[in-house]
N, C-alpha and C positions, 0 to 999 in steps of 0.2 A: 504494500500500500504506500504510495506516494504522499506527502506532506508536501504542499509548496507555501512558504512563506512571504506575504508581499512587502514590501518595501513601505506601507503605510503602517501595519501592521506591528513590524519590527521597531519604526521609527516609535510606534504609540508607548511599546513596552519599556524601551531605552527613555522616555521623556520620563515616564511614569513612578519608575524607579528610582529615578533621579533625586522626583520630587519625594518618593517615599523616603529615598534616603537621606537628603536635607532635614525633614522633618524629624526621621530617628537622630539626626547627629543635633536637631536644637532641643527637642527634648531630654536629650542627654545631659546638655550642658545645663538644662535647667535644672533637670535632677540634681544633681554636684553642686551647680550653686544655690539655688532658691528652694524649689519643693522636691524631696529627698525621692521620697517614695513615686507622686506622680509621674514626675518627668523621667522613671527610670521603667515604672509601669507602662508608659505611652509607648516610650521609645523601642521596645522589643515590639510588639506586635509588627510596628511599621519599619522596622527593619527585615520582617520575614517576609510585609510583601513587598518589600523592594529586591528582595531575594528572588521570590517569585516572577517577580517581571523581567528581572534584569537573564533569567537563567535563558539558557537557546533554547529557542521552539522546537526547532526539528533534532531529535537524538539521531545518533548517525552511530549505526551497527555493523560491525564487523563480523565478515565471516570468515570462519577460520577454515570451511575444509570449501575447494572448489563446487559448485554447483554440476548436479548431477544434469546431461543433456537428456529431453525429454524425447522419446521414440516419436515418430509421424505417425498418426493414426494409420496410414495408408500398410505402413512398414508390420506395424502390430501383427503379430499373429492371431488366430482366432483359436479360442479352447476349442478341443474334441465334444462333441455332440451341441454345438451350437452352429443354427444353418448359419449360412453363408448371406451377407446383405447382398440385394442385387450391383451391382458393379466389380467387385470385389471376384477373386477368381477361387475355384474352389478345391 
Protein backbone atom coordinates (compact mmCIF):
# COMPACT_ATOMS: atom_id res chain seq x y z
CA UNK A 1 0.00 0.00 0.00
CA UNK A 2 1.21 3.25 -1.12
CA UNK A 3 1.28 6.58 1.20
CA UNK A 4 1.83 9.78 -0.63
CA UNK A 5 2.48 12.73 1.40
CA UNK A 6 1.66 16.33 -0.16
CA UNK A 7 3.71 19.19 0.34
CA UNK A 8 0.76 21.17 2.06
CA UNK A 9 0.25 18.56 4.37
CA UNK A 10 3.92 18.07 5.46
CA UNK A 11 4.33 21.90 5.57
CA UNK A 12 0.99 21.82 8.01
CA UNK A 13 2.60 19.30 10.52
CA UNK A 14 6.28 21.10 10.52
CA UNK A 15 4.29 24.73 11.38
CA UNK A 16 2.29 22.99 13.97
CA UNK A 17 4.97 21.42 15.89
CA UNK A 18 6.79 24.22 15.87
CA UNK A 19 4.15 26.07 17.43
CA UNK A 20 3.46 23.10 19.86
CA UNK A 21 6.96 23.25 20.65
CA UNK A 22 7.26 27.02 21.53
CA UNK A 23 4.43 26.67 23.61
CA UNK A 24 6.09 23.55 25.61
CA UNK A 25 9.42 25.52 26.00
CA UNK A 26 7.25 28.94 27.52
CA UNK A 27 5.47 26.82 29.74
CA UNK A 28 8.57 25.40 30.97
CA UNK A 29 10.16 28.54 31.72
CA UNK A 30 7.08 29.42 33.53
CA UNK A 31 7.09 26.41 35.50
CA UNK A 32 10.89 27.32 36.94
CA UNK A 33 10.03 30.63 37.30
CA UNK A 34 6.49 31.62 38.37
CA UNK A 35 3.84 28.70 38.69
CA UNK A 36 5.95 25.51 39.63
CA UNK A 37 3.56 22.80 39.02
CA UNK A 38 1.29 24.47 36.17
CA UNK A 39 3.62 25.43 33.66
CA UNK A 40 5.45 22.18 34.01
CA UNK A 41 1.87 20.25 33.81
CA UNK A 42 1.10 22.23 30.55
CA UNK A 43 4.22 22.00 29.09
CA UNK A 44 4.60 17.82 28.74
CA UNK A 45 1.32 17.27 27.03
CA UNK A 46 2.21 19.96 24.32
CA UNK A 47 5.59 18.62 23.88
CA UNK A 48 4.05 15.20 22.98
CA UNK A 49 2.08 16.71 20.36
CA UNK A 50 4.61 18.53 18.88
CA UNK A 51 6.34 15.17 18.84
CA UNK A 52 3.49 13.91 17.13
CA UNK A 53 3.42 16.34 14.38
CA UNK A 54 6.94 16.87 13.95
CA UNK A 55 7.48 12.63 13.41
CA UNK A 56 7.41 11.46 9.29
CA UNK A 57 4.36 10.52 7.91
CA UNK A 58 5.28 7.85 5.69
CA UNK A 59 7.47 4.99 7.74
CA UNK A 60 9.80 3.53 5.19
CA UNK A 61 10.22 -0.48 5.50
CA UNK A 62 12.85 -2.45 4.66
CA UNK A 63 13.01 -5.62 3.25
CA UNK A 64 15.50 -7.80 4.17
CA UNK A 65 15.12 -11.02 1.92
CA UNK A 66 14.56 -10.38 -2.03
CA UNK A 67 10.87 -10.59 -3.37
CA UNK A 68 9.74 -13.69 -4.60
CA UNK A 69 8.78 -13.33 -8.67
CA UNK A 70 5.17 -14.04 -9.10
CA UNK A 71 4.29 -17.10 -11.86
CA UNK A 72 1.98 -15.63 -15.01
CA UNK A 73 -1.26 -17.09 -14.66
CA UNK A 74 -0.91 -18.28 -18.36
CA UNK A 75 2.46 -20.29 -17.06
CA UNK A 76 0.47 -21.86 -13.88
CA UNK A 77 -0.02 -25.29 -14.08
CA UNK A 78 -3.59 -26.67 -13.57
CA UNK A 79 -4.16 -29.56 -10.41
CA UNK A 80 -5.07 -33.07 -11.76
CA UNK A 81 -8.90 -33.52 -11.80
CA UNK A 82 -9.63 -29.84 -12.46
CA UNK A 83 -11.02 -29.39 -16.24
CA UNK A 84 -9.26 -27.29 -18.31
CA UNK A 85 -10.63 -23.40 -18.97
CA UNK A 86 -11.48 -22.97 -22.44
CA UNK A 87 -8.21 -21.30 -24.10
CA UNK A 88 -5.86 -22.99 -22.04
CA UNK A 89 -4.45 -26.31 -23.71
CA UNK A 90 -5.06 -29.43 -22.09
Amino acid sequence: MSTTVSLGSRLGGLVLGTVFILLGVMFIVLGVTFLPIIGIIMALPLLGLSRYFLRPLVQVTIRTEPAKKPVPAREAAVPEGIPAVAGQAA
